[in-house]
N, C-alpha and C positions, 0 to 999 in steps of 0.2 A: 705621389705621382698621379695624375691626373692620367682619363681616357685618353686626352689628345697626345701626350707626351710619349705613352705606352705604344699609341699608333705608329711613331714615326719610325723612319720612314718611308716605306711599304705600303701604309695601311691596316684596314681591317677587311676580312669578308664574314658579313654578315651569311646564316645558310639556317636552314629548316633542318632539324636531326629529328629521328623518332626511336621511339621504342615499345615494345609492349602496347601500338596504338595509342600510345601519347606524344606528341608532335612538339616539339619546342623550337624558340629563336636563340642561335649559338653567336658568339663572336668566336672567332681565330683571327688571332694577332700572327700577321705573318712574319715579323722580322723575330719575332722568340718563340712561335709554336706553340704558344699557349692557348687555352678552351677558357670563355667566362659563358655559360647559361643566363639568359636573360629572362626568363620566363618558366612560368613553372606548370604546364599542360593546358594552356593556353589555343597551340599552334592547331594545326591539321596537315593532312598529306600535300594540300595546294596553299597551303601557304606562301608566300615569299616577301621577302624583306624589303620595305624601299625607303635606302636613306634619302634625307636630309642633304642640302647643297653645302652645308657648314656642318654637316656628320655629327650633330646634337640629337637628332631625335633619327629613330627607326618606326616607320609605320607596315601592319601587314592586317591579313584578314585571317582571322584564324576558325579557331571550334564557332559552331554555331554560324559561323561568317559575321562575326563579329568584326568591325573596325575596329584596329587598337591603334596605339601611339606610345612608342617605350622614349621616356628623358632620360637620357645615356648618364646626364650628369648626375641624375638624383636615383637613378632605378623604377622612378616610377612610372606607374601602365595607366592609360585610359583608355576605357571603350566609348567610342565616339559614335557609330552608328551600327545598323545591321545590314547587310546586304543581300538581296532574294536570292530562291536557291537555285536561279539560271541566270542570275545574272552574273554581268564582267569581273573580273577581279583585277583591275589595272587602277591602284594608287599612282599619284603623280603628285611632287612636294612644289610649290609655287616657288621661285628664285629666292622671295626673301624668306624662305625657309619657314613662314609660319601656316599656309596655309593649303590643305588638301582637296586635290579635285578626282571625283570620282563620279559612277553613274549608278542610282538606281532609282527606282520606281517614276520613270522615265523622264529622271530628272539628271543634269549635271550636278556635280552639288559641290561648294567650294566649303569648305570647313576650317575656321579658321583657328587653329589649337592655342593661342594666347587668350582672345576673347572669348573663345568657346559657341563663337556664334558662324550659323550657316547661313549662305544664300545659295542659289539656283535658280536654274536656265532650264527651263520647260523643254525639253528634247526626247521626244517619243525613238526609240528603236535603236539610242545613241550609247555608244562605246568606247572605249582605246583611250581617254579624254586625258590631255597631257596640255601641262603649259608652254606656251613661248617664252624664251628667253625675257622678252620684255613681261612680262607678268601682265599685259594687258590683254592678251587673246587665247584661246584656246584650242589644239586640236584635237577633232575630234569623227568617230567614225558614225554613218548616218544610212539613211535611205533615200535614195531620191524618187519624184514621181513618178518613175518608172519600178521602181519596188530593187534596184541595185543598191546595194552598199559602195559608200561613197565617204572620200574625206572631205572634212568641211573644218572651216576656220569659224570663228565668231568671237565676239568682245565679251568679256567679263561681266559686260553689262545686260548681255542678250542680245546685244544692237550686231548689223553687220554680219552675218551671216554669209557665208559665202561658199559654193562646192569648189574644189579642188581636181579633183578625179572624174573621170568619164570612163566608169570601170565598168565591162563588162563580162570579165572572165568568170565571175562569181565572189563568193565571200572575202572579204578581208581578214585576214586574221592575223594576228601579236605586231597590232601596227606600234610603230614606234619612230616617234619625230629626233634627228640627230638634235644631239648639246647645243648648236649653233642655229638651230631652229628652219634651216638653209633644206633640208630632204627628209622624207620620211620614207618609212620601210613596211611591208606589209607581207605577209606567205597568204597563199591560194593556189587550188581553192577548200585544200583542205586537209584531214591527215595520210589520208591511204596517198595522194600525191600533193604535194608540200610544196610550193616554185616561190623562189625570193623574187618581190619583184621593190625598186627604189623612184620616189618621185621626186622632181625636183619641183620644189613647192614656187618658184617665180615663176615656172612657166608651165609647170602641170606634164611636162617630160616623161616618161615610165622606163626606165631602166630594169632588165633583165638581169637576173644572176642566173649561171649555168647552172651551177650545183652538183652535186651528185649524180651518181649513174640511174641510182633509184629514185631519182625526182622524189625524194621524201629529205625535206630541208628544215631543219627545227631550229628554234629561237634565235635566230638575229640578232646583234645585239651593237649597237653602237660604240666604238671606238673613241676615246674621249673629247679627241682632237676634230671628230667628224667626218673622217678621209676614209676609216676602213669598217668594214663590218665582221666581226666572227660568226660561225653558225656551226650547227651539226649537219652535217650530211650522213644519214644512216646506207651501209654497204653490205653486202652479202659476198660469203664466198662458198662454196660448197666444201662440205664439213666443217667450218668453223662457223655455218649460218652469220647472224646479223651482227655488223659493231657498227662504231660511226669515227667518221673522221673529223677533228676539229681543223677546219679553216676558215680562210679570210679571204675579203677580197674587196678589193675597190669600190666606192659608194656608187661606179657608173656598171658595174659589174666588169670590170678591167682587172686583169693580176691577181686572178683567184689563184690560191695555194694549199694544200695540203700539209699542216705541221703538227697532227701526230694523228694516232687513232684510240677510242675509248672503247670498252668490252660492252658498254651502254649499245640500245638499239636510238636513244638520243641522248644529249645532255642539255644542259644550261650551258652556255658561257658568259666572261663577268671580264671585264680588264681590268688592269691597274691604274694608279693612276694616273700613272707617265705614260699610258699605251706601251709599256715594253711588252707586258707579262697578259699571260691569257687564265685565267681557272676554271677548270670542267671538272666533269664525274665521271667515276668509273666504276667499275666495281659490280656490275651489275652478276645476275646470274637470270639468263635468258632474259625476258622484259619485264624483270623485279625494279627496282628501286636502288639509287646506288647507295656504295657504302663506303666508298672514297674519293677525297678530293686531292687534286692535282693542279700543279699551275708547269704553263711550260713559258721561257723564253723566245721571244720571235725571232730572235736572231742569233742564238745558241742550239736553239731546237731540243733541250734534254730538258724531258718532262720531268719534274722532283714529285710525290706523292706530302702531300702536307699531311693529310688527318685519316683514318679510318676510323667507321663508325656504325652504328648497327644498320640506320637506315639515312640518307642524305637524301632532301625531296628538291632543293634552291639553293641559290646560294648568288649574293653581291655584293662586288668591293666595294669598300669607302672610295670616294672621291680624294683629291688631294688640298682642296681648299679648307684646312685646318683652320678652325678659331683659336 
C-alpha cells in the first residue's frame, strides 16, 4: 500500500517532534493514528514542513539551516542549499510541484529539485517569497524608497516588478498569499503586539482582523478554499496566567469566532483538506514547547487529542489533491 492510499481520506499532518535536542520530521496519518519518522536528527526547533501541491515531496530547513527535500515515495533527503543565520525561513513549492522559491543572500532563488538547477532574482532585503497560482509571478516582501516594508509582485523572470502595499504601520511579518492568489495576510508590527491585518491584492484594500483582547495574534493560516483564516489569539486570566484561543475568521475580517482554547501562550494552526477540520498544539507548560496535538471540527466543536509527544515545535496537513 502505497503513501497516497494510507493517506486517504483525511490526510497526513506532517509536524516537527524533538527530543533529547534532536529535532525530527514526523508524519501522523490521521484516519489510523499512526507515527512514520522521516528523518533521522536532521530537524531543529524552527523547523517546519512544507508539502508539495501533489504531496510527493516535503521540503523544510533544518540543523545547520540546511535546505532539505524528503521523496515521500522513495525516503530519500537532499540538502539543496544553506540559508544565513538571520535570514527567512519561508519555503514555497511552485504549482507544478517541482520547483522551490526561497530568499537568501539577497537573493530570491527558484530551485528546481528534478533538474537540480537554480535561478534568481536579485532582491536586496526580500522575504515571505511564495508563488502565484499561475507559476508565473511571485509574491513577495521588500523595502520601498522610503525604508517601509512592503508586498511586491514580480515575474519569474525578474521583469515587472511592482509594490502592492503602501504600509506604514511598521514590519510585516508571516505574510502569507491565499491558495487562489486573490489576498494576502500579514501580522504587525510585531511580537509583544501581534494585529492581523488582509490585503486584497486587485486593489491594494487592507482589511483589519479584531483579534484578541491582548492584541498578540500568531500564525494565520489560510483556509483551503480562501474564505477563512485560522490564528491564535493568546489570552490571560488571572490565576490561570496565559493560553490561547484557536479562531477564525473572515478573509475581510467579518465573523471572527472562537472554537476552543490551547494551554499554549501560541500555536500553529494547519486545516484539512476539505476546510472542515482545524489542528493546533497544546500541551504547553508555561511558554515551553508543546507536546500535544489536537484537531477540533468546525462545526462539532469537540476538540479530539491525536498524538502526545516529548516536544512538538510545527506541524501541516497534506492537501487533498492526491496523485
Amino acid at each position: 500500500m502505497s503513501f497516497y492510499d494510507r493517506a486517504r481520506p483525511n490526510g497526513v499532518i506532517a509536524y516537527t517532534s524533538g527530543r533529547d535536542e534532536q529535532y525530527d520530521i514526523w508524519l501522523y496519518y490521521v484516519q489510523k493514528g499512526n507515527r512514520v519518522q522521516l528523518t533521522n536528527g536532521l530537524g531543529d526547533s524552527f523547523s517546519k514542513p512544507f508539502w508539495s501541491g501533489d504531496n510527493s515531496k516535503l521540503a523544510f530547513i533544518g540543523k545547520s539551516r540546511i535546505v532539505y527535500v524528503i521523496y515521500l515515495s522513495t525516503g530519500k533527503i537532499a540538502a539543496i542549499d544553506q540559508i544565513g543565520p538571520d535570514e527567512d525561513l519561508t519555503l514555497d513549492w511552485s504549482p507544478n510541484n517541482r520547483t522551490i522559491a526561497y530568499t537568501t543572500r539577497n537573493h530570491i532563488m527558484m530551485y528546481d529539485v528534478l533538474t537540480h538547477r537554480a535561478t534568481s532574482i536579485s532582491a536586496p532585503s526580500a522575504s515571505d517569497v511564495q508563488w502565484y497560482p499561475s507559476g508565473r509571478e511571485l509574491l513577495f516582501q521588500g523595502v520601498d524608497t522610503s525604508g517601509n516594508q512592503q508586498l511586491f509582485r514580480i515575474a519569474t523572470n525578474g521583469s515587472g516588478r511592482r509594490q502592492i502595499t503602501n504600509n506604514t504601520e511598521g514590519p510585516l511579518n508571516d505574510v502569507s498569499l491565499s491558495p487562489d492568489g486573490s489576498f494576502a495576510l500579514y501580522t504587525t508590527p510585531g511580537a509583544s503586539i501581534s494585529l492581523i491585518r488582509t490585503v486584497d491584492l486587485s486593489s491594494g484594500k487592507v482589511y483589519e482582523v479584531r483579534g484578541g483582547e491582548q492584541a498578540k495574534n500568531f500564525h494565520p493560516t489560510w483556509s483551503p478554499n480562501s474564505q477563512m483564516i485560522a490564528f491564535s489569539a493568546t489570552a490571560y486570566t488571572e490565576g490561570t496566567g496565559y493560553y490561547n484561543e484557536i479562531r477564525v475568521v473572515g478573509k475581510r475580517g467579518s465573523n471572527e469566532r472562537v472554537l476552543t482554547k490551547s494551554s499554549c501562550y501560541a500555536t500553529p494552526v494547519t486545516w484539512s483538506p476539505d476546510g472542515s477540520k482545524i489542528a493546533y498544539l497544546s500541551g504547553c507548560s508555561e511558554e515551553d514547547l508543546a507536546t500535544e496535538m489536537w484537531m477540533i471540527d468546525l462545526q462539532s466543536r469537540s476538540p479530539v487529542m491525536l498524538t502526545r509527544e516529548n516536544l512538538i515545535g510545527s506541524l501541516s496537513w497534506s492537501s487533498g489533491n492526491f496523485i
